[in-house]
C-alpha positions in Angstrom: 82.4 162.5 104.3 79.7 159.6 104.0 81.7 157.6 101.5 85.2 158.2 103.0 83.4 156.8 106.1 82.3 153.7 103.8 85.7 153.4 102.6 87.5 152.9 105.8 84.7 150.9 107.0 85.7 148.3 104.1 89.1 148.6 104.7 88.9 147.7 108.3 86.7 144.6 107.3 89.2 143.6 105.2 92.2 144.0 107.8 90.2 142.1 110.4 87.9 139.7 108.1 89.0 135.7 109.2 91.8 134.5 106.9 90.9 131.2 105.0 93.0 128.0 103.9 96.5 128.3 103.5 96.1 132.8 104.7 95.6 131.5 108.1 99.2 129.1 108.1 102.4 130.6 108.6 105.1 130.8 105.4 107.2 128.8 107.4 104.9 125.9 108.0 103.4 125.8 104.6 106.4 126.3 102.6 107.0 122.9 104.7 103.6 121.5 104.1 104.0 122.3 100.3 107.3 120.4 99.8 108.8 117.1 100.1 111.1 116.3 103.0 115.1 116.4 102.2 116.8 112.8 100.9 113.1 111.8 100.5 110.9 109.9 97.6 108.4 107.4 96.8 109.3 103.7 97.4 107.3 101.7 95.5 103.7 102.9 96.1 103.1 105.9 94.0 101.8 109.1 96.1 98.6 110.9 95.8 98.8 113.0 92.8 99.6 116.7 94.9 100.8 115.1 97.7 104.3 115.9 99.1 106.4 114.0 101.9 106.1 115.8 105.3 108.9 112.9 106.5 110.5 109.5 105.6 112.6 106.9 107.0 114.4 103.8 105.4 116.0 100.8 107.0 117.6 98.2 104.8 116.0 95.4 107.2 113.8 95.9 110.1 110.2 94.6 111.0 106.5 95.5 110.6 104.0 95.2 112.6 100.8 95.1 110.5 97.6 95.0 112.0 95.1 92.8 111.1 92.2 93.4 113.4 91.0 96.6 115.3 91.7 97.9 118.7 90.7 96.6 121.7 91.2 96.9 125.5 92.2 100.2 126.9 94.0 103.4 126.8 97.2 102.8 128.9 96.4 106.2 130.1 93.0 105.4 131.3 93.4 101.2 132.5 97.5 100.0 132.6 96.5 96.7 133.3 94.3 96.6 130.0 96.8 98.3 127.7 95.3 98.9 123.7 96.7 96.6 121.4 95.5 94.9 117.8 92.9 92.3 118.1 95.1 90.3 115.7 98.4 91.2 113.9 101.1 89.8 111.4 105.2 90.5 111.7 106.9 90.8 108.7 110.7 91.4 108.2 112.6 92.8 105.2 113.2 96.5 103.8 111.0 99.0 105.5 110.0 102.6 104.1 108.0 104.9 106.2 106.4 108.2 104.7 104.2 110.7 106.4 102.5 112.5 102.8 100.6 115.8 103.3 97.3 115.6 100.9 96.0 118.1 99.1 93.3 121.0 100.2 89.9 119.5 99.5 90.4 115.8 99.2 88.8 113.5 102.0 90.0 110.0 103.1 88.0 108.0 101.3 89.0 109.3 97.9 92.8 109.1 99.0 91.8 105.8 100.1 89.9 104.7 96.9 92.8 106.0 94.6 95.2 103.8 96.8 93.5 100.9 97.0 92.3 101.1 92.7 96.2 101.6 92.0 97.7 98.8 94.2 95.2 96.3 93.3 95.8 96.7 89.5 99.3 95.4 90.7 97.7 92.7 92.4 97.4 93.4 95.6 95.2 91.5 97.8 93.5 93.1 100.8 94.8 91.4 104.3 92.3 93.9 106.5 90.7 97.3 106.5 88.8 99.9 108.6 87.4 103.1 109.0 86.0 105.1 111.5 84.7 104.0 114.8 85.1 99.7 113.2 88.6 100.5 113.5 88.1 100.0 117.8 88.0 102.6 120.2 91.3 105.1 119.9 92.8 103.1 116.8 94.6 106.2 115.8 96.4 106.5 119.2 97.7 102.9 119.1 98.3 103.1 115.6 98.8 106.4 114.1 100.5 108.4 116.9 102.9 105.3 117.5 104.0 105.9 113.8 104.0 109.1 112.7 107.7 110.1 112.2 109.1 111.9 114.8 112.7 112.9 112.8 115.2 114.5 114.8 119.3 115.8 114.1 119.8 118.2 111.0 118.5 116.8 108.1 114.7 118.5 108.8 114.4 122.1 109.9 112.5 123.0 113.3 109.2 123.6 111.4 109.3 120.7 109.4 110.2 118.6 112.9 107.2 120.6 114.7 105.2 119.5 112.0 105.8 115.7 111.8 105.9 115.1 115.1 102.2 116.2 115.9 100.7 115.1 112.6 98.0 112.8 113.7 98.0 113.6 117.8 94.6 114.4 117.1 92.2 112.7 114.9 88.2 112.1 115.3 88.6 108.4 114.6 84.9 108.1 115.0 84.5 110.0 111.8 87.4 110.4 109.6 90.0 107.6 109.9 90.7 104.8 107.7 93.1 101.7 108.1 94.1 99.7 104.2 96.6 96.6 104.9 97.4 94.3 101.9 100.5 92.2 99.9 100.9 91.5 96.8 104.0 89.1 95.1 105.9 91.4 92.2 106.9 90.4 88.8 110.4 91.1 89.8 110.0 88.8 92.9 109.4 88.7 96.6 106.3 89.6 98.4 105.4 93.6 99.7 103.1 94.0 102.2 101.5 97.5 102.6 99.8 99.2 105.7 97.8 102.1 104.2 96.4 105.0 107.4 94.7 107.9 106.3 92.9 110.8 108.5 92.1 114.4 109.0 94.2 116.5 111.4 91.6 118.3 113.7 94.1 120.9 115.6 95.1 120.8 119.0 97.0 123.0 121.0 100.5 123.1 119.5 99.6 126.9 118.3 100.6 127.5 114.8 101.6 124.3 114.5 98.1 123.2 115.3 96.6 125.7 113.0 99.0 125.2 110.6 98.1 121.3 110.1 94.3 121.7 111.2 91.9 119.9 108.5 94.5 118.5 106.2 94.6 114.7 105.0 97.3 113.0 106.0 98.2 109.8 105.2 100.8 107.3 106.6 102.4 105.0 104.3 104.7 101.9 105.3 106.0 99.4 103.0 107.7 96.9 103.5 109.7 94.3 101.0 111.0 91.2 101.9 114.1 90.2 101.2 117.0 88.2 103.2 119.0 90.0 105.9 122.9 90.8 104.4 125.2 89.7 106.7 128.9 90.6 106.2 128.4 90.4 102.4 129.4 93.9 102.0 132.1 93.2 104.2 136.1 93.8 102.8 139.0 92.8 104.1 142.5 94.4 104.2 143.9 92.3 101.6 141.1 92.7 99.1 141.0 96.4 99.8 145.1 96.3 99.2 144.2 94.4 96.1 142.1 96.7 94.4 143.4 99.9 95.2 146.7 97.9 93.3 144.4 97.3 90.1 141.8 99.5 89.8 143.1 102.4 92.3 139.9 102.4 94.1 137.5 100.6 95.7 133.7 100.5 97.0 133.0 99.9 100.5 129.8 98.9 101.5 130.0 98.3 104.9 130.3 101.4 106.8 126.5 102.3 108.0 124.9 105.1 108.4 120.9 106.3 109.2 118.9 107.7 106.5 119.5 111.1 105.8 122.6 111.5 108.8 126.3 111.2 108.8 126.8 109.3 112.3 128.7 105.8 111.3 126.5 103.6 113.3 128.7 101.1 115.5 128.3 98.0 113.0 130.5 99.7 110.8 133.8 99.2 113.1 135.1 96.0 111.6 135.0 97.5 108.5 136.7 100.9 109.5 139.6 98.3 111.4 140.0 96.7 107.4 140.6 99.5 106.1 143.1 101.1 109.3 145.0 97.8 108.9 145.7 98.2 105.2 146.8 102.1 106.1 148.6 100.9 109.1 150.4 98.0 106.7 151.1 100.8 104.2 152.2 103.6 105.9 153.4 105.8 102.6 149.9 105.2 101.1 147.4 108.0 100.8 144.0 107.9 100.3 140.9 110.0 99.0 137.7 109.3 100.7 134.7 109.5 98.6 131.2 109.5 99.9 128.5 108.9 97.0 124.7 108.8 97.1 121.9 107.7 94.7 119.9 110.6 93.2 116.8 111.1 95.4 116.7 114.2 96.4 118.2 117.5 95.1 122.1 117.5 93.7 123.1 120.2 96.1 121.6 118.2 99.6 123.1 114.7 98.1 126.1 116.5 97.9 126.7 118.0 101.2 125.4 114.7 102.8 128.0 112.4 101.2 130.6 115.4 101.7 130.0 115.0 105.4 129.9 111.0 105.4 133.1 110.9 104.2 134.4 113.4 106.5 133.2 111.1 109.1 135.1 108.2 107.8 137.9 110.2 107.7 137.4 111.3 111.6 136.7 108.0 112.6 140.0 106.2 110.9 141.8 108.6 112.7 140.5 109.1 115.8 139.4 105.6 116.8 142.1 104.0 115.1 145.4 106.3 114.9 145.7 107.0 111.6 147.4 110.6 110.5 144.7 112.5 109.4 147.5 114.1 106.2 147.3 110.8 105.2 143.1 111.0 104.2 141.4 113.4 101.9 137.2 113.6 102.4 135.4 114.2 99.4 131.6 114.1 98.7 130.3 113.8 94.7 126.7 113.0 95.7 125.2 111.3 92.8 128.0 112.0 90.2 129.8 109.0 89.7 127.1 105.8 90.3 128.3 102.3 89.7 124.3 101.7 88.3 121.3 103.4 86.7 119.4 104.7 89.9 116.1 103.5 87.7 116.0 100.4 90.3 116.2 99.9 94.0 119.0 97.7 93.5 120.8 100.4 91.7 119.9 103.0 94.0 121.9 100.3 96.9 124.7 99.9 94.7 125.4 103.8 93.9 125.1 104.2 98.1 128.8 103.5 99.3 132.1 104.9 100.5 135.5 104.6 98.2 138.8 104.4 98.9 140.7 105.6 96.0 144.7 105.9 96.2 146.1 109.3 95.8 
């Protein structure tokens, strides 16, 4: 009787015993935390050896605010009149990659930080300004850290991956575990990248399982940004060049139909293009056309795939909704990265293997 006493005594320990580390997160949040983020991959930094991406976004051209001093005044919430902002700060413009990494169990910022810093300055980086903990100013990591972690939204992320990104670094004891790395460097390859390095440990909150789920990881918030000059109307193609390929070659690449990263809405600087290639349509009214939406090859085959299957399915809806043409006349196909124009070794490649086709039926 004594030891089947003991015996259940153990067992109910071991039922009711706190869980530890990854027990106590849901499957659905760390089967997130413990892979990368669909369409996603590393843009010239190299991640944390473990790491995966919790979120990315890319934009061809856009701006960057880097900071180059700590934060002073204060909280908007507390004093509007004295609203926190970056004692000093540097605008750059050119292509801009954001990333959100999850870091291993066990590491602390400063080793993230150190392994940064030791890889990017044996490129040649030079430091522009860093921080960490309370130097950084009071509530750095809500002027900087909350105003940039990712907060994705449409399909292309599940609802745990979303719940997860967009209260990564809500809450943060910057007076003990945050750290701020900004730097450039000039490649062999040319143009200059400036990098803006944030790194700190999630302390919980009251988002639930979300909170519990994230509470005492490292994250780290990576933006890069290359300079390059904006392309204006250089992918651009009109009617009679379309006409003129599809005569020679039976297809042809179209650049300038725009979409965000990782979704299939055609953003609204893509109608002059889409009128191009209605005019040709409408100026050949027995021609038929297959639509062909291709990606580069980050990501899995499968999600590539379905994404350029419905980009050029919204080609396809757009010609003939916005601009009359006889849907019989298109045919929407997606090959993902099946058929690239270049290796997808470079960035330039990676551009060149993005696109829409026309090819004649």
């Amino acid at each position: 009787m004594r030891r089947a006493l003991l015996a259940a005594a153990v067992a109910l320990l071991a039922t009711t015993a706190p869980l530890t580390g990854y027990a106590q997160v849901e499957p659905r949040f760390a089967k997130e935390l413990g892979s990368n983020a669909p369409g996603s991959g590393d843009q010239v930094v190299p991640h944390y050896a473990g790491s995966f991406i919790l979120a990315q976004t890319r934009k061809d051209f856009d701006e960057l605010t880097l900071p180059l001093g700590k934060a002073i005044g204060a909280s908007y919430y507390s004093e509007p009149d004295k609203k926190l902002r970056y004692e000093k700060t540097q605008v750059v413009e050119g292509r801009l990659t954001r990333t959100v990494y999850v870091i291993p169990e066990g590491r602390s910022t400063l080793e993230v930080m150190r392994n940064y810093t030791s890889e990017l300055e044996a490129k040649g980086a030079k430091t522009l300004f860093q921080c960490g903990k309370a130097e950084c100013g009071e509530e750095f990591h809500k002027l900087h850290a909350v105003a940039r972690a990712l907060k994705p939204e449409g399909t292309a992320y599940n609802r745990e991956r979303r719940d997860l990104a967009s209260n990564v670094l809500d809450y943060v004891d910057p007076s003990a575990d945050q750290r701020l790395w900004v730097a450039e460097w000039k490649r062999e390859s040319g143009g200059d990248v400036y990098v803006s390095i944030y790194v700190a440990t999630q302390t919980g909150g009251s988002m639930g399982n979300v909170s519990s789920a994230l509470k005492g990881r490292v994250l780290a918030i990576v933006e890069v940004l290359e300079t390059k000059a904006m392309q204006q109307n250089l992918a651009f193609v009109s009617a009679e060049q379309i006409g003129g390929a599809l005569g020679k070659d039976g297809r042809v690449a179209i650049y300038g139909i725009y979409f965000d990263f990782d979704k299939a809405d055609i953003k609204p600087e893509s109608d002059k293009q889409l009128a191009e290639m209605a005019n040709l349509l409408k100026s050949n009214p027995g021609l038929k056309v297959f639509i062909v939406g291709h990606t580069d090859n980050k990501g899995t085959l499968a999600y590539n795939t379905d994404l350029s299957q419905r980009r050029a399915e919204a080609v396809a809806k757009a010609l003939a909704t916005k601009f009359g043409i006889a849907a019989d006349r298109m045919v929407a196909r997606g090959v993902g990265p099946l058929s690239p124009l270049a290796p997808n070794d470079s960035e330039d490649g990676q551009a060149k293997n993005r696109r829409v086709e026309l090819v004649k039926q």
